[in-house]
C-alpha positions in Angstrom: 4.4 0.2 15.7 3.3 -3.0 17.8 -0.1 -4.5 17.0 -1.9 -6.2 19.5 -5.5 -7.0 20.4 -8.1 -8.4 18.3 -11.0 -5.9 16.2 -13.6 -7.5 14.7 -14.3 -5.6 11.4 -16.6 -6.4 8.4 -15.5 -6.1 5.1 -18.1 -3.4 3.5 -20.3 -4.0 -0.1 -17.3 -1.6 -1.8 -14.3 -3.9 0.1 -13.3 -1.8 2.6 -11.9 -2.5 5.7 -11.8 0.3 8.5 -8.4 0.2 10.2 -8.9 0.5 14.1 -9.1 3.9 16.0 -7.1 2.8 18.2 -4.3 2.0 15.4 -4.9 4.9 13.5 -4.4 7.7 16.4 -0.6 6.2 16.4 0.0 6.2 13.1 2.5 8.7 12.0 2.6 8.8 8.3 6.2 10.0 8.5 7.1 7.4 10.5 4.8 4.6 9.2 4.0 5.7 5.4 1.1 6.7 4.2 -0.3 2.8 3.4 -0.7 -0.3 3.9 0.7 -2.9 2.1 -1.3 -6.5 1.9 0.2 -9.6 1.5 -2.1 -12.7 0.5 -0.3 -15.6 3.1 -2.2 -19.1 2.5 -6.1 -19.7 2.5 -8.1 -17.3 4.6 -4.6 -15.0 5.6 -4.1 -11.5 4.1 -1.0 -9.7 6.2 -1.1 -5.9 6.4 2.5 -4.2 6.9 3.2 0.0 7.0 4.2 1.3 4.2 7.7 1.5 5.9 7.9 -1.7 7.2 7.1 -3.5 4.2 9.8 -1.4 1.9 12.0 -1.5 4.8 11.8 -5.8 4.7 11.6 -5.9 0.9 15.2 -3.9 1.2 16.5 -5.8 3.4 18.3 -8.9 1.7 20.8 -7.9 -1.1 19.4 -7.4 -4.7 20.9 -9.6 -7.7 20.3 -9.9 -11.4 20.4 -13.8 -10.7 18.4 -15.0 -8.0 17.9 -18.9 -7.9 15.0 -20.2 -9.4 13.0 -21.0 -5.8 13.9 -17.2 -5.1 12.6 -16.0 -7.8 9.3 -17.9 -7.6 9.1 -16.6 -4.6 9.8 -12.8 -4.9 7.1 -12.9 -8.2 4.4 -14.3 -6.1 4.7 -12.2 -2.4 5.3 -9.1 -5.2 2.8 -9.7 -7.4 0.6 -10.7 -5.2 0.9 -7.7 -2.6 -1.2 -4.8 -3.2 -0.7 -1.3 -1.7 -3.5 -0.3 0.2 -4.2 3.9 0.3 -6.3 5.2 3.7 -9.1 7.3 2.8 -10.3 10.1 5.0 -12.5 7.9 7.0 -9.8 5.5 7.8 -10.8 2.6 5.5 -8.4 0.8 3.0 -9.7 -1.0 -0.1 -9.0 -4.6 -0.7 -9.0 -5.6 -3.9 -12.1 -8.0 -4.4 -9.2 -10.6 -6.4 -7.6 -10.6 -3.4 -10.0 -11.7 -0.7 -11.4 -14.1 -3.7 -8.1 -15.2 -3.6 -7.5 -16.0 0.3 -11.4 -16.8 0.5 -12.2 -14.5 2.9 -16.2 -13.1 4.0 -17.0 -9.8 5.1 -17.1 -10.8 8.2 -13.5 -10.8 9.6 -11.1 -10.0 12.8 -8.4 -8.1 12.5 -5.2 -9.6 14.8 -2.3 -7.8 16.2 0.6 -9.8 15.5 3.3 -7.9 16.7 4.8 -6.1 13.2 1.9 -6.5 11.5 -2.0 -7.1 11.4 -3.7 -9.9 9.8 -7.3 -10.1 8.4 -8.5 -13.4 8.8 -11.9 -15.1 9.2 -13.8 -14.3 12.0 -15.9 -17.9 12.6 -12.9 -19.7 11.6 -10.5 -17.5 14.8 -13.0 -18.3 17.2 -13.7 -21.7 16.5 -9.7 -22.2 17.2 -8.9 -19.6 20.0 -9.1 -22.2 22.5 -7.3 -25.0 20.7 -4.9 -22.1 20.0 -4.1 -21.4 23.9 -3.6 -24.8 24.5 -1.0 -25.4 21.8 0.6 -22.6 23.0 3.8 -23.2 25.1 4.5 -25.7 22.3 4.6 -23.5 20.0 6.7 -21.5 21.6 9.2 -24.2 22.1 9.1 -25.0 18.7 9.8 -21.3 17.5 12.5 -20.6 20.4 14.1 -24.2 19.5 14.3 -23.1 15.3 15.9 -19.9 16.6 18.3 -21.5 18.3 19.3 -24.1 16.0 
């Protein structure tokens, strides 16, 4: 599924965040799972993945008994920090309130398409920097098409 587009959402008294009608009239739970996995990224970043998605990515590099020590660290902190998500019937997933403690994140929050995924991040805090964002863009692009090529 692409994600695009931005939502602004708030985070309910019980932590829930209504996915997107938009989102959900595409999901397919044989295709996409039947939840969401969120990933805690830095300060004020939670990433949501489909079910799928997220198992198919945590497959995808070969398993060992004997990781090195940085790839260890890093598998028990992105595991143990994800939580699954489940959709209930009105659409809604529940965040766990450790989590958005965590990341520091408000109710108030916009959800952003970012191609394979959506991220929850503050709302205030995106618009502040959409501008600054636009105009850093073709650099960033640079930058990201010059690390893929090197």
């Amino acid at each position: 599924m692409l994600f695009t587009g931005q939502y602004e959402h708030t985070i309910d008294a019980k932590h829930r965040l209504a996915i997107p009608a938009h989102i959900r009239s595409q999901w397919s739970e044989k295709q996409h799972g039947s939840a969401w996995y969120a990933m805690p990224v830095k300060q004020g970043l939670i990433r949501l993945y489909t079910e799928t998605d997220f198992q198919d990515r945590a497959a995808a590099k070969p398993l060992t008994l004997t990781p090195d020590e940085d790839e260890a660290e890093l598998q028990a902190t992105l595991f143990g920090l994800t939580e699954r998500l489940e959709l209930d019937n009105a659409g809604r997933v529940r965040i766990p309130e450790s989590l958005l403690q965590m990341v520091g994140l408000t109710p108030e929050v916009i959800l952003i398409g970012a191609g394979d995924r959506l991220e929850i991040r503050d709302r205030a805090q995106w618009k502040a920097t959409q501008a600054q964002r636009l105009t850093q863009l073709p650099e960033l692009m640079a930058r990201a098409s010059a690390k893929k090529q090197g």
